[in-house]
C-alpha positions as a Markdown table, in Angstrom:
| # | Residue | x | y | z |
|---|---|---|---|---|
| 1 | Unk | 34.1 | 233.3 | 241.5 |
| 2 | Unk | 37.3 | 232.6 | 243.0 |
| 3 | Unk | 38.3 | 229.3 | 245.3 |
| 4 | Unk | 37.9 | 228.9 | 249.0 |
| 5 | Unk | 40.2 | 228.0 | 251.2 |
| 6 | Unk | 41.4 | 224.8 | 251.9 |
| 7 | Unk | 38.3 | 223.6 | 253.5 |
| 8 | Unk | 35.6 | 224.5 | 251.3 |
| 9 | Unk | 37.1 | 223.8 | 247.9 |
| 10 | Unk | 34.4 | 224.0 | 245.5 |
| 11 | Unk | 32.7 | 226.5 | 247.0 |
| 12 | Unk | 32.0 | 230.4 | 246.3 |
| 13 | Unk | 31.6 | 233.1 | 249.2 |
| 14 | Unk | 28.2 | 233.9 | 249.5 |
| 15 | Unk | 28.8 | 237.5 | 248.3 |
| 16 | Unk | 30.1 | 236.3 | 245.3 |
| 17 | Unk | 27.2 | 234.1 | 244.4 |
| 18 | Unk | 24.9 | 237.1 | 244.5 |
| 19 | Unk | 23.6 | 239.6 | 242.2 |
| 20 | Unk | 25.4 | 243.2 | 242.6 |
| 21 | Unk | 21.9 | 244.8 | 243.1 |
| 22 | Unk | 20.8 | 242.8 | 245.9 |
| 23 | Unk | 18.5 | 245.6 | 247.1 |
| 24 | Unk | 16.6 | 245.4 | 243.8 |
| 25 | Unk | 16.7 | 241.5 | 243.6 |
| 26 | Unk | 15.0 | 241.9 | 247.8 |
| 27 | Unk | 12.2 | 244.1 | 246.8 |
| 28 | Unk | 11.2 | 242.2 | 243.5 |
| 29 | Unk | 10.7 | 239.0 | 245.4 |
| 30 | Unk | 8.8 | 240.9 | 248.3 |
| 31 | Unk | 6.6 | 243.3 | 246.3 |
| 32 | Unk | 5.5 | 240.4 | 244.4 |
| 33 | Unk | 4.6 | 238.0 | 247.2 |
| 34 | Unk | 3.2 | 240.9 | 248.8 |
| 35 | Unk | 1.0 | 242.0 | 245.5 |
| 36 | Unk | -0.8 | 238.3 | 245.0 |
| 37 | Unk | 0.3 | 234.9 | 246.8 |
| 38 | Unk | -2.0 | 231.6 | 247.8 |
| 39 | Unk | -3.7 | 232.0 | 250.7 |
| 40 | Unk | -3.2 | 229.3 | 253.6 |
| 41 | Unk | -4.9 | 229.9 | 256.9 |
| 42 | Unk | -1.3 | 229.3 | 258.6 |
| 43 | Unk | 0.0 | 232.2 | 257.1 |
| 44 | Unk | -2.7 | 234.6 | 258.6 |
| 45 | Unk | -1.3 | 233.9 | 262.3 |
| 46 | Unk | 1.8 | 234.1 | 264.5 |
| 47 | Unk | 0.7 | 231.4 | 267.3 |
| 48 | Unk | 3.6 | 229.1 | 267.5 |
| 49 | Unk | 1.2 | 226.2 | 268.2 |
| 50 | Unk | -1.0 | 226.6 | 264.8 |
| 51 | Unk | 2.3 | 226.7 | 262.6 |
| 52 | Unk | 4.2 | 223.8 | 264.3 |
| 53 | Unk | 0.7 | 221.8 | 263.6 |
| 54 | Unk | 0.9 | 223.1 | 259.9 |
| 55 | Unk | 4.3 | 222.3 | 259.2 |
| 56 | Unk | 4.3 | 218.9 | 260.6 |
| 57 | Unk | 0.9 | 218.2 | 259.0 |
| 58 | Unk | 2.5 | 219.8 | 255.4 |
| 59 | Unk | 5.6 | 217.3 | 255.4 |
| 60 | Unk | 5.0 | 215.4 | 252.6 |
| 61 | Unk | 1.6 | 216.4 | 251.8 |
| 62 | Unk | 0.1 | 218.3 | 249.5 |
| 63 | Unk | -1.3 | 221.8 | 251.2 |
| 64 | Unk | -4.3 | 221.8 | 249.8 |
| 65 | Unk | -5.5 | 218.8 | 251.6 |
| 66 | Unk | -3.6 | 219.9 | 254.8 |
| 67 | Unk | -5.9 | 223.0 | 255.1 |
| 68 | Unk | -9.1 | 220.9 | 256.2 |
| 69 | Unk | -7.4 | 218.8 | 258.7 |
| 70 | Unk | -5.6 | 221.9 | 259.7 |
| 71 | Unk | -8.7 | 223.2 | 260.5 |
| 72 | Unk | -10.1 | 220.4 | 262.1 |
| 73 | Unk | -7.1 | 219.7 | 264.3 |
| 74 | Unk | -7.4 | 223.1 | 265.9 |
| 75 | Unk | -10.9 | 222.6 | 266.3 |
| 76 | Unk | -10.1 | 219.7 | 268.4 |
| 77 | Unk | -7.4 | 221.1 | 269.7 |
| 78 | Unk | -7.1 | 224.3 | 270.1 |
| 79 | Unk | -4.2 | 224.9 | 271.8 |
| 80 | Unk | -0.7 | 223.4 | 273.1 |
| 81 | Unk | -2.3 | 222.5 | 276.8 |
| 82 | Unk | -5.6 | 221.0 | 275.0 |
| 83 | Unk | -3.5 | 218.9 | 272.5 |
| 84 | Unk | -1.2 | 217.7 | 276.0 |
| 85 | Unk | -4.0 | 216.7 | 277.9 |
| 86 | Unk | -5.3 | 214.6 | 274.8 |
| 87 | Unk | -5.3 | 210.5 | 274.5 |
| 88 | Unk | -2.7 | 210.1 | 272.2 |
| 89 | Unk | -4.4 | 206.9 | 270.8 |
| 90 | Unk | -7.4 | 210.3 | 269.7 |
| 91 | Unk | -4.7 | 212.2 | 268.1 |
| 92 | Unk | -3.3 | 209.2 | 266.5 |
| 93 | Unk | -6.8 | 208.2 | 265.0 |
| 94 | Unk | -7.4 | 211.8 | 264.1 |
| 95 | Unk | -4.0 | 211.9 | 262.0 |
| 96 | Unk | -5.0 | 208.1 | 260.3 |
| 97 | Unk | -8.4 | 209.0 | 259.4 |
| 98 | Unk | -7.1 | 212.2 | 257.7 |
| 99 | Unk | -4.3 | 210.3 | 255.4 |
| 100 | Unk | -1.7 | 212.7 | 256.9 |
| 101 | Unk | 1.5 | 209.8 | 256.8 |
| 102 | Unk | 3.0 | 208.7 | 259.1 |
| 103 | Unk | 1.6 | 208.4 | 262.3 |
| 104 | Unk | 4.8 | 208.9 | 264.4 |
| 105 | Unk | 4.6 | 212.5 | 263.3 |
| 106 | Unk | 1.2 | 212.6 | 265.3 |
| 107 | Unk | 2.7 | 211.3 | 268.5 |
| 108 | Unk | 5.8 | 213.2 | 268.2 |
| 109 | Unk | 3.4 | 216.4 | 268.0 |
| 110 | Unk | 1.6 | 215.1 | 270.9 |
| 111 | Unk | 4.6 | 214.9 | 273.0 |
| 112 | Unk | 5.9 | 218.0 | 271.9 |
| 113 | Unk | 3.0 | 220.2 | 273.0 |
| 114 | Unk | 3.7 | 217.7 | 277.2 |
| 115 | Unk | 6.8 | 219.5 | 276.4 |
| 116 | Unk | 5.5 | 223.2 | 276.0 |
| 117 | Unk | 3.7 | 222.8 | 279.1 |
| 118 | Unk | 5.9 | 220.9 | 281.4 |
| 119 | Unk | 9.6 | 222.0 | 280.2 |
| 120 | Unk | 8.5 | 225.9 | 279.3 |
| 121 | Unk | 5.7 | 226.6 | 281.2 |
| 122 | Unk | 3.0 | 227.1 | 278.9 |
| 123 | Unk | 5.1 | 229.0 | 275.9 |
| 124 | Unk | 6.9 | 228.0 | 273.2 |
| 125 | Unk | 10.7 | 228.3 | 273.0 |
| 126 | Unk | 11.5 | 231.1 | 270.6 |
| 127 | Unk | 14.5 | 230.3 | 269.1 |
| 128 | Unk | 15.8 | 227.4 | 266.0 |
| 129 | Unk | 17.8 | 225.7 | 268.3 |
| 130 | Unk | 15.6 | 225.7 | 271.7 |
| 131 | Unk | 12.3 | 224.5 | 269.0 |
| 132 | Unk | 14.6 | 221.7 | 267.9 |
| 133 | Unk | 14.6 | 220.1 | 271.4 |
| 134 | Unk | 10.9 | 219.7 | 271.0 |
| 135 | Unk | 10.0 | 215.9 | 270.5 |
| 136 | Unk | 9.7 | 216.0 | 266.3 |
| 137 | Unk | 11.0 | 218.9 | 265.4 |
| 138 | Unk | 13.9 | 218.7 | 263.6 |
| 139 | Unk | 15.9 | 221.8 | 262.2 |
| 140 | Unk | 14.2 | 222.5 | 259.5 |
| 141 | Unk | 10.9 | 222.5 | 261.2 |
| 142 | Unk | 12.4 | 224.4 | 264.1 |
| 143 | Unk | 13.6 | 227.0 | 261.7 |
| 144 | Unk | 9.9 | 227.4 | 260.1 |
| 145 | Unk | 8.2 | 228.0 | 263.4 |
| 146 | Unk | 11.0 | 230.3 | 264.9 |
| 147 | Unk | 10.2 | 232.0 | 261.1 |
| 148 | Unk | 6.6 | 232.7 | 260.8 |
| 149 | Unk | 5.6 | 232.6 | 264.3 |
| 150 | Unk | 8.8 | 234.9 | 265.8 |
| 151 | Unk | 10.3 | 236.0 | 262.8 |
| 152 | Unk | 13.2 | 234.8 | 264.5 |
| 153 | Unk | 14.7 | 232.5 | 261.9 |
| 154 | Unk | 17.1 | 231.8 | 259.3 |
| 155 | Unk | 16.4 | 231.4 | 256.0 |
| 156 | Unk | 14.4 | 228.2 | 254.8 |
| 157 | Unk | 16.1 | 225.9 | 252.7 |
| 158 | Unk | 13.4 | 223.0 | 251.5 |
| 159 | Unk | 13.5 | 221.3 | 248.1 |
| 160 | Unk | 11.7 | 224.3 | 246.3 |
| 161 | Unk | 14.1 | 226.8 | 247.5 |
| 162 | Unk | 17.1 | 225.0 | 246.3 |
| 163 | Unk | 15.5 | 224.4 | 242.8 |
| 164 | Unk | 15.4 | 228.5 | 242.9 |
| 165 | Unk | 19.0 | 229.2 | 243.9 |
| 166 | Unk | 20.5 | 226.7 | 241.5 |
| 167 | Unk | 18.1 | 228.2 | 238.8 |
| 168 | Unk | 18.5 | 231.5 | 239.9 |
| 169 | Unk | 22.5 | 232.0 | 240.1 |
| 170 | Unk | 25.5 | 230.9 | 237.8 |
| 171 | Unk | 27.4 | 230.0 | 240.8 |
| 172 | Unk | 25.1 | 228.0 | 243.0 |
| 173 | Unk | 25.0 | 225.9 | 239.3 |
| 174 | Unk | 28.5 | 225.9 | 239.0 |
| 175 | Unk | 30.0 | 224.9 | 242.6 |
| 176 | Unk | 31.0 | 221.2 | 243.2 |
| 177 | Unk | 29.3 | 221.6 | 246.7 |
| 178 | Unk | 26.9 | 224.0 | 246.6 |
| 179 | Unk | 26.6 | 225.9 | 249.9 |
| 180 | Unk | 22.7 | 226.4 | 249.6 |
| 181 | Unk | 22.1 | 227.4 | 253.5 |
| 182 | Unk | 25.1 | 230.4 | 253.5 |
| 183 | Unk | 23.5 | 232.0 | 250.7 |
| 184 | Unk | 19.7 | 231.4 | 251.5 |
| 185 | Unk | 20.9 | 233.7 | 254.5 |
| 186 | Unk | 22.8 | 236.5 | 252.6 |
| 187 | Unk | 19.9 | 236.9 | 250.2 |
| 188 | Unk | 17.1 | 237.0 | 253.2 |
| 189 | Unk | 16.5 | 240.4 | 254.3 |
| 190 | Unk | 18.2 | 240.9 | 257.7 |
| 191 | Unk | 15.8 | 240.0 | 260.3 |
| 192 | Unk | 12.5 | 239.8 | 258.1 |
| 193 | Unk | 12.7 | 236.1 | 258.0 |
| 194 | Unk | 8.8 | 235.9 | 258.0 |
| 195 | Unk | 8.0 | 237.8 | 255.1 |
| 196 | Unk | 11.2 | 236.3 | 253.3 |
| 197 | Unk | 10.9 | 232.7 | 254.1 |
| 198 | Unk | 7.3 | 233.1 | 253.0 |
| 199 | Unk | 8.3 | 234.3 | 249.5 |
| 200 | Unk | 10.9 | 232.6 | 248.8 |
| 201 | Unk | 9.1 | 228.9 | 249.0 |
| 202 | Unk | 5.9 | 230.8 | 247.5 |
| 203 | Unk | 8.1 | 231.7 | 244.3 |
| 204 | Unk | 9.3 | 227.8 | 244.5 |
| 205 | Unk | 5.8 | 226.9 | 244.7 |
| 206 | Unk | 4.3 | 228.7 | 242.3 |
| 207 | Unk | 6.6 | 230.7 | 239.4 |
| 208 | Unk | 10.1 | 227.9 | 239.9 |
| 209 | Unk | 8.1 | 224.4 | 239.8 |
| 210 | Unk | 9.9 | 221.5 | 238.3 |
| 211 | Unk | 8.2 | 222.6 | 235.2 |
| 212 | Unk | 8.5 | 226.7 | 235.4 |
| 213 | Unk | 6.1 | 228.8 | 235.0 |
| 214 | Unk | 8.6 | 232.1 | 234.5 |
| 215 | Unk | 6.2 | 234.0 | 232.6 |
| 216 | Unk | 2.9 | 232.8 | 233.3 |
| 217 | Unk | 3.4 | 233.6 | 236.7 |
| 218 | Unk | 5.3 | 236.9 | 236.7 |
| 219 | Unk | 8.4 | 235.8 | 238.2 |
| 220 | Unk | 9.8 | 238.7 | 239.8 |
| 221 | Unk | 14.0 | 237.5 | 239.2 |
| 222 | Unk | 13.4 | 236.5 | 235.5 |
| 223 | Unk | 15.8 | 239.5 | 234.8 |
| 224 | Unk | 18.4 | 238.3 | 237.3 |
| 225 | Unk | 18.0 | 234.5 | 236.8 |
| 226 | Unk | 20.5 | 232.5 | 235.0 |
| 227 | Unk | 17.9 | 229.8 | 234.0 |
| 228 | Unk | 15.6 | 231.9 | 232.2 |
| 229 | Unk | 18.6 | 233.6 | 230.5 |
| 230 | Unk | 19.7 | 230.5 | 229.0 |
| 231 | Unk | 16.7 | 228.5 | 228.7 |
| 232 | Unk | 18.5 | 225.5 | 230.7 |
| 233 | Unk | 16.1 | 224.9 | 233.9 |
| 234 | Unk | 17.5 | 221.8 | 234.8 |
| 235 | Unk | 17.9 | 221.7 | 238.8 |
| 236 | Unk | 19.0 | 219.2 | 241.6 |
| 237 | Unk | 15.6 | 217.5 | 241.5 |
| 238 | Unk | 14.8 | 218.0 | 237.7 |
| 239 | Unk | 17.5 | 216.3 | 236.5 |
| 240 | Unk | 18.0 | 216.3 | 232.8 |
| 241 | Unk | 16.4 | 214.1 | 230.5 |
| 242 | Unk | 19.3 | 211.3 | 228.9 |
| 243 | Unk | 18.8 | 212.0 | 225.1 |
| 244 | Unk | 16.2 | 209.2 | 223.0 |
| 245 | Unk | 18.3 | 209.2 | 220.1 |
| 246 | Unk | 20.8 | 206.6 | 220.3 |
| 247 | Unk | 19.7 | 205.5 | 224.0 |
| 248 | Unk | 19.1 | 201.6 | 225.0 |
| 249 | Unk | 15.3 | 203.0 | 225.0 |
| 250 | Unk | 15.1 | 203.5 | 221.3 |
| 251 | Unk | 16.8 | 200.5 | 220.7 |
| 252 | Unk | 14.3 | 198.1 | 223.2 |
| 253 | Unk | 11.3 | 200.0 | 220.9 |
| 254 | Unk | 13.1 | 199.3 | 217.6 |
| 255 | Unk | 13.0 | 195.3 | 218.8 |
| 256 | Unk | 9.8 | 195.4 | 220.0 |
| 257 | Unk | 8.3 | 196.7 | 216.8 |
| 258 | Unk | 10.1 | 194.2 | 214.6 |
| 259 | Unk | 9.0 | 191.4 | 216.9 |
| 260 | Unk | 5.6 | 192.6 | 216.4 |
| 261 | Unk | 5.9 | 192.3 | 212.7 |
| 262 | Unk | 7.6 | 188.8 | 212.9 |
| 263 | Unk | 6.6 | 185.7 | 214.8 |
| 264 | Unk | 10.5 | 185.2 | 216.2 |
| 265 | Unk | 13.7 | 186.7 | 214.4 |
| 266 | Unk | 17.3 | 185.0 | 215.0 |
| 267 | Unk | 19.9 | 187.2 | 216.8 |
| 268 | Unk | 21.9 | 188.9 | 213.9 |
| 269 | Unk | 18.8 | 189.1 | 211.3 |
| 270 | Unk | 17.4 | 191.4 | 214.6 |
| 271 | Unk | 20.5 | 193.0 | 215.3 |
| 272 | Unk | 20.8 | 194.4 | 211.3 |
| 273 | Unk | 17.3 | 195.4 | 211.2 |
| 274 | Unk | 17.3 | 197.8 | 214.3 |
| 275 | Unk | 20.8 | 199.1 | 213.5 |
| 276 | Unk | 23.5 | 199.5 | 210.1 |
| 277 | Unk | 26.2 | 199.5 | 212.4 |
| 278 | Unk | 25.8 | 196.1 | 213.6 |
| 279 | Unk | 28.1 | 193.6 | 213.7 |
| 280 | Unk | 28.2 | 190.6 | 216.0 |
| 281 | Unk | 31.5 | 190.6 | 217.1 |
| 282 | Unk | 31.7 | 194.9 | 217.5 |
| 283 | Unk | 30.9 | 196.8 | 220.4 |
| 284 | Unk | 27.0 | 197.3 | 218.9 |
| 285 | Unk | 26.9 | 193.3 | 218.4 |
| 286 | Unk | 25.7 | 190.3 | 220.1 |
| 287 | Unk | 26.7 | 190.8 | 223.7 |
| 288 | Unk | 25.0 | 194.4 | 223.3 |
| 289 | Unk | 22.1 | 193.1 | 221.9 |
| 290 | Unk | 21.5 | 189.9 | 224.5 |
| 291 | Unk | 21.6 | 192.8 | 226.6 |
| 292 | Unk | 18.5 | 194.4 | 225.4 |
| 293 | Unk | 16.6 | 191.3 | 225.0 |
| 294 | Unk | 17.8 | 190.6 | 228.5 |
| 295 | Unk | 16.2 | 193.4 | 229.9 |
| 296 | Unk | 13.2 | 193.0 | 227.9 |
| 297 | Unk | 12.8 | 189.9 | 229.4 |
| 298 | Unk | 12.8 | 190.4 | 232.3 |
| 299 | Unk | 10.1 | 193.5 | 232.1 |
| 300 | Unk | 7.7 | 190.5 | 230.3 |
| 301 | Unk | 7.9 | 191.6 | 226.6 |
| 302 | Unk | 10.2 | 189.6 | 224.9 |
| 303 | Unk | 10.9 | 185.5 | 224.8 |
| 304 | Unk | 14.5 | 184.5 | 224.0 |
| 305 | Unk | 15.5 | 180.5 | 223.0 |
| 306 | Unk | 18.8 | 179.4 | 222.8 |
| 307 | Unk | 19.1 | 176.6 | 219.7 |
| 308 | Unk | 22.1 | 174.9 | 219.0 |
| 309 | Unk | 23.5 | 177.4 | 216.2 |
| 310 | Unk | 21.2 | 180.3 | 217.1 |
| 311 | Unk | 19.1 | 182.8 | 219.2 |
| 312 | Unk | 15.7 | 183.7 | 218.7 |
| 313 | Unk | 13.5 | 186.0 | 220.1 |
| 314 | Unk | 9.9 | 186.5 | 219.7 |
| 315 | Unk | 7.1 | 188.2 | 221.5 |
| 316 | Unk | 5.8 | 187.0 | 224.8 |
């Protein structure tokens, strides 16, 4: 990896941040999405309508539980002019009684598809950038639609697909500001953003979850992908665990043990017992330690009394 220039210091050129057999890295992902993948109703059509109602309706919530609503929404609703000439107050009740979130997303929809009708005549824009002007849509959700209803899109960069590039390549990992969107779209075949998009966020959702499942689910880059090579699968939402040993957290169990043990224990007979380095006036002493039983305190656990010589603690 060499530097950029002057304005993206930190940063690798998307060619550099890629595997030399980027043909071979292409076909794994497809052929494997392609072989098995979850089935979602959304992804067995191209109407514009019925994946802009599935990707607002999948924004923070789980898609298993979108598929019903999805289902009954379209039922309802069936299409961008039926949704327009709705009361909004129904489609609002409809998104409520369905725990979909927030119900802004239900009027923004329903203004959208006013939109649809009255700004494009009856069909949707086609294009990331025209989608985005719907009420709602924001880019990513632009980009989705333009994706899997025109495959007209870029590549799709959610949460899961980061957690895949950082995993997948040394120099995503390595750069101070990792440039996830430039790469996304080197990687993506060129103008198969439909199939592409599909398997990236499938391979996020299924093989590259917070917890991986490399093998179990036949991960089709384990033989390009740094994470599995080293066994480190920490990622930008899986952060790494601080170590126990030696942490503030071993220490606040040490004291609550002891306190269990004893009915109250002054500061320094405490402060020996849960560590041999102790010493009142060192950097482990009694400032550190009125620390811990601060916080422990405060979360209920502990009672601390000041005496005229002495501090004790015991067990709330």
């Amino acid at each position: 990896m060499t530097d950029g220039d002057a304005g993206s210091e930190g940063r690798s050129e998307p060619d550099e941040a890629l595997p030399e057999d980027l043909d071979a890295v292409r076909d794994a992902l497809v052929s494997w999405y392609e072989a098995d993948h979850r089935s979602f109703p959304w992804r067995e059509t191209d109407d514009p309508y019925e994946i802009l109602v599935s990707e607002v309706m999948s924004q923070q919530t789980q898609l298993d539980r979108v598929v019903a609503a999805w289902r009954d929404f379209l039922d309802r609703w069936p299409t961008a002019a039926a949704l327009a000439d709705a009361d909004r107050a129904d489609v609002v009740a409809f998104w409520s009684d369905h725990s979909l979130g927030y119900n802004n997303r239900a009027k923004y929809l329903h203004e959208a598809a006013g939109q649809v009708l009255t700004e494009y005549g009856g069909d949707f824009p086609e294009t990331p950038g025209e989608l985005s002007e719907l009420m709602g849509v924001g880019p990513y959700t632009a980009n989705a639609v333009a994706s899997f209803a025109f495959d007209n899109g870029d590549a799709v960069v959610d949460t899961n697909v980061k957690r895949v590039l950082y995993r997948a390549f040394a120099e995503i990992r390595n750069a101070d500001d990792p440039d996830y969107e430039t790469v996304a779209n080197a990687l993506m075949l060129p103008g198969e953003s439909r199939i592409w998009n599909n398997a990236i966020m499938e391979l996020g959702g299924v093989a590259c979850q917070k917890n991986p499942r490399c093998d179990e689910a036949s991960c089709p880059w384990r033989e390009w992908c740094h994470a599995y090579q080293t066994g480190d699968f920490t990622a930008p939402d899986v952060p790494t665990q601080p170590s126990f040993e030696g942490s503030r957290r071993q220490f606040r169990g040490r004291i609550v043990r002891l306190l269990g043990e004893h009915d109250e224990m002054d500061l320094d007979t405490l402060g020996h017992r849960i560590r041999v380095d102790y010493t009142p006036d060192g950097e482990h002493g009694r400032e550190w330690l009125r620390g811990l039983l601060s916080d422990l305190a405060d979360d209920g656990l502990v009672q601390v009394e000041e005496g005229d010589d002495q501090m004790t603690a015991r067990l709330q």
